[in-house]
N, C-alpha and C positions, 0 to 999 in steps of 0.2 A: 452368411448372407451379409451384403455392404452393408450401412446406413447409409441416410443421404447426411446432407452435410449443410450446416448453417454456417455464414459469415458475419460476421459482426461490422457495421459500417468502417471500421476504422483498420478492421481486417483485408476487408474487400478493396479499398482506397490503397492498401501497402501491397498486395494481389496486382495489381494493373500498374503500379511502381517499380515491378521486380523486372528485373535485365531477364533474356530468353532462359540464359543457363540456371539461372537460381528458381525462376518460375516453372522448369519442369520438375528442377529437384522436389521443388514445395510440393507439386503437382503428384508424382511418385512418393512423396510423405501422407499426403493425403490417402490416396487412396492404400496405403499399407495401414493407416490410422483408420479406416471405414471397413476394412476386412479384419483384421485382426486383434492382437489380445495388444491391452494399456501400453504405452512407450515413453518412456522421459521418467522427468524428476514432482514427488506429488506439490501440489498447492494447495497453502488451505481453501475449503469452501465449504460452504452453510451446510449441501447436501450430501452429491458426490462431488469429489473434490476436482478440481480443475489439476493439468499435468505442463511442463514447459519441455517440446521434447527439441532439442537444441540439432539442427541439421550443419549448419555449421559454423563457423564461430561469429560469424555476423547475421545468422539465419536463426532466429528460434520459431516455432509455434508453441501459442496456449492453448487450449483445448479443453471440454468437457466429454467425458463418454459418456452413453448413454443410446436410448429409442438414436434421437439422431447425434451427430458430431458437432458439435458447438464451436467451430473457432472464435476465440475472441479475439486474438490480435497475433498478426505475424510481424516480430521484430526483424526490422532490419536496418543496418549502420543507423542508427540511432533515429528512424522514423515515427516511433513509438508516438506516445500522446505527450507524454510527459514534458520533451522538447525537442522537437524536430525543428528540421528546417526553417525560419520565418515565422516559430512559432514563441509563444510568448513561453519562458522558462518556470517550471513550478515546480518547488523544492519541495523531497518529503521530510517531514522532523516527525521522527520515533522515540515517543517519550519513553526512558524504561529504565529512572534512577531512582525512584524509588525502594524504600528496606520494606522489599517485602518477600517473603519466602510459600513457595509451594513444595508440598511435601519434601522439607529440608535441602530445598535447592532454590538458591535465586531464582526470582521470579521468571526472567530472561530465559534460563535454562530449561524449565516446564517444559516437557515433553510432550510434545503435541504431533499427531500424523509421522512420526519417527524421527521428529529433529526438535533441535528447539523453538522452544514458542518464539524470541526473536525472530530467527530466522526464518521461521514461516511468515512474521508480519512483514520483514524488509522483501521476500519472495513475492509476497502479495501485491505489495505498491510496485516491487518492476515488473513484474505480469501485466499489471495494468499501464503501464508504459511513462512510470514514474523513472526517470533514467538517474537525476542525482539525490541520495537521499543521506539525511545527516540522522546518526541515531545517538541519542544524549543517554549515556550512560552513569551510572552514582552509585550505589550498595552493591558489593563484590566486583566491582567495574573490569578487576586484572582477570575475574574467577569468570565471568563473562566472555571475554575479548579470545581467552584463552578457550574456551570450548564452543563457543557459537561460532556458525560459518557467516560472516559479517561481509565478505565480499561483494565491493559491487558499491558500498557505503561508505559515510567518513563517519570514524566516528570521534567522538569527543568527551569528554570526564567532567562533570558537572561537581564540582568539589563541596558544594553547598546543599545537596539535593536534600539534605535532613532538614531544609528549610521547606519543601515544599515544591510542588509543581510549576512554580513561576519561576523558580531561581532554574529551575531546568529548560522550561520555553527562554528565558532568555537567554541560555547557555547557547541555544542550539541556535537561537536567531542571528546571533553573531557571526554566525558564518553564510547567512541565508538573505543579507544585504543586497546583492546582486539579483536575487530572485523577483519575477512578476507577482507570484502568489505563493506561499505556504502551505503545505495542506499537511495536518496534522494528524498524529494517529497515535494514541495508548497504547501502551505493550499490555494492558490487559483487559484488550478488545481484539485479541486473535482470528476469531472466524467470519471476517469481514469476505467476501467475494471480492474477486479480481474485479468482475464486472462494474460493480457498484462503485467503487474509485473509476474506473472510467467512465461510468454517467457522470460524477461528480467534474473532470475533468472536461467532458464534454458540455456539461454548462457551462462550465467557468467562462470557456473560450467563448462562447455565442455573444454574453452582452459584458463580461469581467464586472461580474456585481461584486458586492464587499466580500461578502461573507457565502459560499455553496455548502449544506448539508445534506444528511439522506434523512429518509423519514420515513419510519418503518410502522405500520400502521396510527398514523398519527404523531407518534415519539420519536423525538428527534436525536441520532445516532451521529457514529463518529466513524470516517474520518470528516475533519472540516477544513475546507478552503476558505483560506483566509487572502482578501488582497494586499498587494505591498502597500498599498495607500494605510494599512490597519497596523501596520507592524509596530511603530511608534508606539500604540496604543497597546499593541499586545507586552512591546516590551517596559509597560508599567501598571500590569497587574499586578494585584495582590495575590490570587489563587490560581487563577488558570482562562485560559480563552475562552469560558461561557459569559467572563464577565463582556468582552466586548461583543458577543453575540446578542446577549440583555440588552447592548448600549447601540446597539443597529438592526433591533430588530426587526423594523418595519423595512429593512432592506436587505434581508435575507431570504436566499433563493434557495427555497426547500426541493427536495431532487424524491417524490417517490420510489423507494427499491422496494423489491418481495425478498430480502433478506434479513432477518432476523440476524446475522453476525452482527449488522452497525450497533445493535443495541445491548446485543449479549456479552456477558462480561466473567474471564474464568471465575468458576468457585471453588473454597477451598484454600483463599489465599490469607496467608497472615503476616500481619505486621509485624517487624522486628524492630527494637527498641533498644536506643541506644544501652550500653552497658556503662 
């Protein structure tokens, strides 16, 4: 039996964008996605996990299965949220240089949904139509690069990282000069939803306040937009960008989600120390 099928505004808007040829293709993915069994590659998500099933090289759909079909967003030649056309440019920075190990594997590596936990969080931000993302590598950085699928990413080697999470944000912001806004995400805050970076991205763009978070019943979660107006400031922390969120907070635009990933954080994870 079909499902019916949901569009997600930014779905619907790349829908009525698509040339005749690629709009039937979508149109013929759809409906083999509403009769039939999962298609594509998985993504993490809170519940059941979202999937990107790629029709052709400039054509992807994201997707949830389920009662109904959830599209969240059809990419195409770079329409996404992240930066399209006329649109203001937002970099994502994946912190993940920290010495820390899960069950005797860099952190990065953690196996999650059948690949690594990096790779599931950099999957995450381009589902949600994050297009350039820098991910700041530091403990095993070669042992990383070398078995995660990082495609898609730049990445970079924070040679300092034993100092802390700041010498990491600023590793990464050095290359994120050119960007409108920031938006930040921990490699060990994996189960974030696609969806919820693109609410976050969809605030951002309506008024470009300082600072967009999500807010998971009350508790305020990750990832966070940060504007380039803040960057200076982000690049002289001492610990990490909660301090300039403390320092603007009566100007932070909280983003309600019903996802419990912004907040949840793996366990099980332990520090490693220098020798």
């Amino acid at each position: 039996m079909s499902r019916k099928i949901w569009l997600s505004p930014q779905a619907a808007a790349t829908w009525d964008s698509l040339p005749p040829r690629l709009r039937e293709k979508a149109r013929a993915a759809l409906e083999l996605l509403t009769a039939g069994p999962v298609h594509g590659v998985p993504l993490v998500g809170p519940l059941s996990p979202f999937y990107l099933y790629a029709l052709e090289p400039d054509l992807d759909v994201i997707y949830r299965p389920g009662e109904w079909l959830e599209i969240l967003a059809l990419r195409w030649q770079g329409t996404s949220l992240g930066h399209g056309a006329g649109e203001d440019k937002v970099v994502g920075l994946v912190l993940a240089a920290g010495p820390a190990e899960y069950q005797g594997l860099p952190l990065p590596l953690a196996p999650l949904h059948g690949q690594p936990l990096i790779t599931g969080v950099t999957r995450t931000l381009q589902a949600a139509g994050v297009n350039e993302i820098i991910v700041v590598l530091g403990y095993a950085a070669e042992t990383v690069k070398a078995k995660a699928d990082l495609s898609g990413t730049e990445v970079v080697v924070n040679p300092h990282y034993r100092n802390g999470l700041a010498t990491s944000l600023r590793c990464g912001l050095r290359l994120a000069q050119d960007a409108s806004a920031v938006l930040v995400a921990l490699a060990d805050r994996p189960f974030i939803a696609p969806s919820s970076v693109e609410r976050l991205l969809l605030r951002y763009r309506e008024s470009r306040p300082p600072v967009v978070l999500p807010l998971y019943q009350q508790q305020a979660g990750h990832p966070v937009v940060f504007d380039s107006s803040l960057l200076p400031a982000l690049q002289k922390v001492r610990r990490g960008g909660r301090e300039v969120v403390r320092r603007y907070r009566h100007q932070v635009a909280a983003v309600p989600v019903d996802d419990e990933g912004v907040v949840r954080e793996i366990q099980g994870v332990s520090p490693c120390h220098p020798r």
